[in-house]
ZADO-1210 file (C-alpha; in nm, 4 decimals, padded with zeros to 6 digits):
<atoms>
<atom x="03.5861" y="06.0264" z="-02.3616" code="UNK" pos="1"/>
<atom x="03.5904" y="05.9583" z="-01.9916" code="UNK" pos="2"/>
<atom x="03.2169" y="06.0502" z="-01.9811" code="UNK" pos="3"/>
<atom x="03.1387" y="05.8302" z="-02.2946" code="UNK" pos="4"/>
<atom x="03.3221" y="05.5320" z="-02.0960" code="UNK" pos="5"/>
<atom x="03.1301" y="05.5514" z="-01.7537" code="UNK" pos="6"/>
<atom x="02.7864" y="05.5725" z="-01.9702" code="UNK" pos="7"/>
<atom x="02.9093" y="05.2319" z="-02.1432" code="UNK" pos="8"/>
<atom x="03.0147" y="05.1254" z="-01.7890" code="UNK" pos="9"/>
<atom x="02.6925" y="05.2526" z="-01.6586" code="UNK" pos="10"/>
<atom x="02.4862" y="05.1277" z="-01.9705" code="UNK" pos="11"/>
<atom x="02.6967" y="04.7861" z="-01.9222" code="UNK" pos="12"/>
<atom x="02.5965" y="04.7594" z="-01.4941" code="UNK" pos="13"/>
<atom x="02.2266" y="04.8412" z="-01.5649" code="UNK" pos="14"/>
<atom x="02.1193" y="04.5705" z="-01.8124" code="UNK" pos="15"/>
<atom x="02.3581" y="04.3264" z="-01.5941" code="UNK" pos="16"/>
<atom x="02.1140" y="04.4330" z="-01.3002" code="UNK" pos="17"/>
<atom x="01.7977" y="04.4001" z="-01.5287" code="UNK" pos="18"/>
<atom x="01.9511" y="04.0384" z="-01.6256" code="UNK" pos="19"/>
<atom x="01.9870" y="03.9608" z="-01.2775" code="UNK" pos="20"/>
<atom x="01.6545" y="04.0475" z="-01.1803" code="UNK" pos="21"/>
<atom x="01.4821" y="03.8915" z="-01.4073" code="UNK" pos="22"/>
<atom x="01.6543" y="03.5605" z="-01.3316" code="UNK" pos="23"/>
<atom x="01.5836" y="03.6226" z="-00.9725" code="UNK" pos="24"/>
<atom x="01.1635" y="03.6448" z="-01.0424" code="UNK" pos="25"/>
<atom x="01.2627" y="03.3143" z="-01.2686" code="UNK" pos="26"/>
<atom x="01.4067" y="03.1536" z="-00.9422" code="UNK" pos="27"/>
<atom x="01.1568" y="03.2443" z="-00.7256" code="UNK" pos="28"/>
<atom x="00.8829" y="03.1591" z="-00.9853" code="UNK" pos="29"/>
<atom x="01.0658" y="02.8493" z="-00.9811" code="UNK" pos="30"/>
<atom x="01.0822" y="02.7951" z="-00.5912" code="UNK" pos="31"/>
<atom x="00.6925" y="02.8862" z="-00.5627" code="UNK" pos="32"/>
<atom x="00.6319" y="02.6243" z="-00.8456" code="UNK" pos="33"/>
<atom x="00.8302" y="02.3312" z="-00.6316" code="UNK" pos="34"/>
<atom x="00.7042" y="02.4354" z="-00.2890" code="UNK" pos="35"/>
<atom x="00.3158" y="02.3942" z="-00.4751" code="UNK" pos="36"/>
<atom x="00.4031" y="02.0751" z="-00.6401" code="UNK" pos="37"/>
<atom x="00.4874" y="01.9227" z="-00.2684" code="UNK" pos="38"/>
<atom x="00.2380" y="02.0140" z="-00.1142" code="UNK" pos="39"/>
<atom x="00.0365" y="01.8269" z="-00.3713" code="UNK" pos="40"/>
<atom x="00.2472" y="01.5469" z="-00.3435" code="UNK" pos="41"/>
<atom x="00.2193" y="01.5395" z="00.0295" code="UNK" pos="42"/>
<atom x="-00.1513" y="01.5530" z="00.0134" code="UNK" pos="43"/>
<atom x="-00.1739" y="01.2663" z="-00.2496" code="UNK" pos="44"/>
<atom x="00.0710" y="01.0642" z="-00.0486" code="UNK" pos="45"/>
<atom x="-00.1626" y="01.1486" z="00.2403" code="UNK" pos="46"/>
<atom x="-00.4900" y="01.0466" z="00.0272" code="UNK" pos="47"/>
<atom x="-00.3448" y="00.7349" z="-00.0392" code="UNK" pos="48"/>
<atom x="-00.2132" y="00.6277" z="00.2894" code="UNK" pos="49"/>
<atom x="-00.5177" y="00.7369" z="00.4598" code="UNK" pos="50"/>
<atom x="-00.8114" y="00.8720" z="00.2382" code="UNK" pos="51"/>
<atom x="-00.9903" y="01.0006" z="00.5368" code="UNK" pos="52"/>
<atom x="-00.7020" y="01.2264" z="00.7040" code="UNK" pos="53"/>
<atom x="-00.5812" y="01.3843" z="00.4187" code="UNK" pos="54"/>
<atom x="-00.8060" y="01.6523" z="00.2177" code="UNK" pos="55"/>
<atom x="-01.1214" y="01.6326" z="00.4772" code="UNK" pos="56"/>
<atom x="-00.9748" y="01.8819" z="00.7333" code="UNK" pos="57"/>
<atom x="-00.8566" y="02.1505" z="00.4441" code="UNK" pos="58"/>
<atom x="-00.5099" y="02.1678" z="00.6143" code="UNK" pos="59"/>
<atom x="-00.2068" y="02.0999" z="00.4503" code="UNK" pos="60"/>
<atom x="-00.0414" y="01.8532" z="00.5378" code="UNK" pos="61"/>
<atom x="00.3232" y="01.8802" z="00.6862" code="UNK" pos="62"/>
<atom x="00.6649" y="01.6555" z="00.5995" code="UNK" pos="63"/>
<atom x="00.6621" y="01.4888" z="00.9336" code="UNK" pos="64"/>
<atom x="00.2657" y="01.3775" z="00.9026" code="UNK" pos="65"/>
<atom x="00.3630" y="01.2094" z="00.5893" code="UNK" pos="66"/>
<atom x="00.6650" y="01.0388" z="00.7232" code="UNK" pos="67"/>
<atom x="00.4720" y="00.9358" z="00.9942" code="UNK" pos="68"/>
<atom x="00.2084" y="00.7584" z="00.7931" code="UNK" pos="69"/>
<atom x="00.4581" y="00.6125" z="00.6044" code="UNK" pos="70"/>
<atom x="00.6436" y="00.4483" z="00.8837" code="UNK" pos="71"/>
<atom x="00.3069" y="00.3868" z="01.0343" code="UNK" pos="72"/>
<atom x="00.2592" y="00.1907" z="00.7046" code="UNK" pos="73"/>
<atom x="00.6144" y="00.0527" z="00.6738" code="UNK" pos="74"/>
<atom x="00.5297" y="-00.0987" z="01.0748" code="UNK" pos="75"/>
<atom x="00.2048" y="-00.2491" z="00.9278" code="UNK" pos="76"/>
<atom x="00.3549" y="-00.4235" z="00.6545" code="UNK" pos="77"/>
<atom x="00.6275" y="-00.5816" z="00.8612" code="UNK" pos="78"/>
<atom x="00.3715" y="-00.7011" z="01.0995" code="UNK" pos="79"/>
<atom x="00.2170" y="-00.8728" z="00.8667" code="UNK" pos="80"/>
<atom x="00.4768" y="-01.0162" z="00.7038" code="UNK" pos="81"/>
<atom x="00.6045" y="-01.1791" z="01.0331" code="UNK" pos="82"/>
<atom x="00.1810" y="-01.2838" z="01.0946" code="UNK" pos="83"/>
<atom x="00.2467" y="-01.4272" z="00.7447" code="UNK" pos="84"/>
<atom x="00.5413" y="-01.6328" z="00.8437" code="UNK" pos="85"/>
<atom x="00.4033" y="-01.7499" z="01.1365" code="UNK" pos="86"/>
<atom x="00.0650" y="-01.8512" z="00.9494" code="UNK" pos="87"/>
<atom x="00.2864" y="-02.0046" z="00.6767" code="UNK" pos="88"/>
<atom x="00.4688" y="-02.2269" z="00.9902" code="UNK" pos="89"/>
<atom x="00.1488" y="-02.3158" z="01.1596" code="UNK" pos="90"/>
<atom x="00.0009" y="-02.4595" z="00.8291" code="UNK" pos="91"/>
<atom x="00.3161" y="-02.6490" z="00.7642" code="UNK" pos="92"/>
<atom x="00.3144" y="-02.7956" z="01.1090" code="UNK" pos="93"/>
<atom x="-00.0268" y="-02.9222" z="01.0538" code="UNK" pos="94"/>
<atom x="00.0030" y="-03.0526" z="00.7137" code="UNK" pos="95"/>
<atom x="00.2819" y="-03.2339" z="00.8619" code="UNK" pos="96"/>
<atom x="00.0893" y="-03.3885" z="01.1443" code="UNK" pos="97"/>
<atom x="-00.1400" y="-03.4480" z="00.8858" code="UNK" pos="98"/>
<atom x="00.0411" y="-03.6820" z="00.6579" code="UNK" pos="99"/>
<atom x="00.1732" y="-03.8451" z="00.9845" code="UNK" pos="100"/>
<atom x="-00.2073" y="-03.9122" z="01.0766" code="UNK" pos="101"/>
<atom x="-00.2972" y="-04.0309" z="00.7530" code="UNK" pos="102"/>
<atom x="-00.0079" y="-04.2501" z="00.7721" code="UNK" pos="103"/>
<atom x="-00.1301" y="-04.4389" z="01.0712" code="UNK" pos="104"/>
<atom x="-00.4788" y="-04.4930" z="00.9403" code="UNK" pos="105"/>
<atom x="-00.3218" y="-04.6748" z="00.6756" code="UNK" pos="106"/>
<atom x="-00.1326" y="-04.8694" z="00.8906" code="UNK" pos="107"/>
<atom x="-00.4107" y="-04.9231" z="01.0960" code="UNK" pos="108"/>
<atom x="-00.6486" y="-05.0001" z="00.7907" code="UNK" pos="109"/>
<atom x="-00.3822" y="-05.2412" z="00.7305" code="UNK" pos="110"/>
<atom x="-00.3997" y="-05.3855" z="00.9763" code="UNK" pos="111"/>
<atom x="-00.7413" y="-05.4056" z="01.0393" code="UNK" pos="112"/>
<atom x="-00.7617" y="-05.6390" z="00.7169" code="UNK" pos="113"/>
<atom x="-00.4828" y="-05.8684" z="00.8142" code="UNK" pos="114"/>
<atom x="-00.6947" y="-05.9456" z="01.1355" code="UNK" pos="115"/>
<atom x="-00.9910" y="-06.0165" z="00.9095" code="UNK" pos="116"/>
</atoms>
């Protein structure tokens, strides 16, 4: 009876091994599956950013190369924001001085005919 209970035992530890194995190849299948889906993401985020670095050398393309392109881009964009702002002021200023040009012509013009 012992003998009959460590084969059950035995019978019991084997297929709990098997099971364990097989969800280990599932896991790594998994892990190889994410690690190749990144690096495709990092090389599209790369091809988009900057067509010509990513793809051309046949490299692939690290976590810090794509964060530095994206701050690269992220610096960009703020820059011209603010050059947009500042544009924006300049035409305001101007359009201002504008109106307060056009107003004295017409005061002028108005003048003009009063002396006539």
């Amino acid at each position: 009876q012992v003998e009959e209970e460590l084969k059950a035992a035995w019978s019991q530890q084997a297929g709990q091994l098997r099971e364990m194995g097989r969800r280990e190849r599932l896991l790594r299948s998994d892990v190889q599956r994410a690690g190749e889906q990144l690096e495709s993401f990092k090389t599209q985020v790369m091809q988009v950013c900057s067509p010509s670095a990513a793809g051309s050398t046949g490299k692939s393309v690290t976590e810090q190369q794509v964060i530095e392109k994206i701050r690269q881009l992220s610096d960009e964009n703020q820059q011209s924001h603010e050059r947009e702002k500042s544009l924006q002021k300049e035409l305001s200023s101007r359009l201002a001085k504008e109106k307060e040009v056009s107003a004295d012509i017409e005061v002028l013009k108005n003048s003009l005919q009063k002396l006539q």
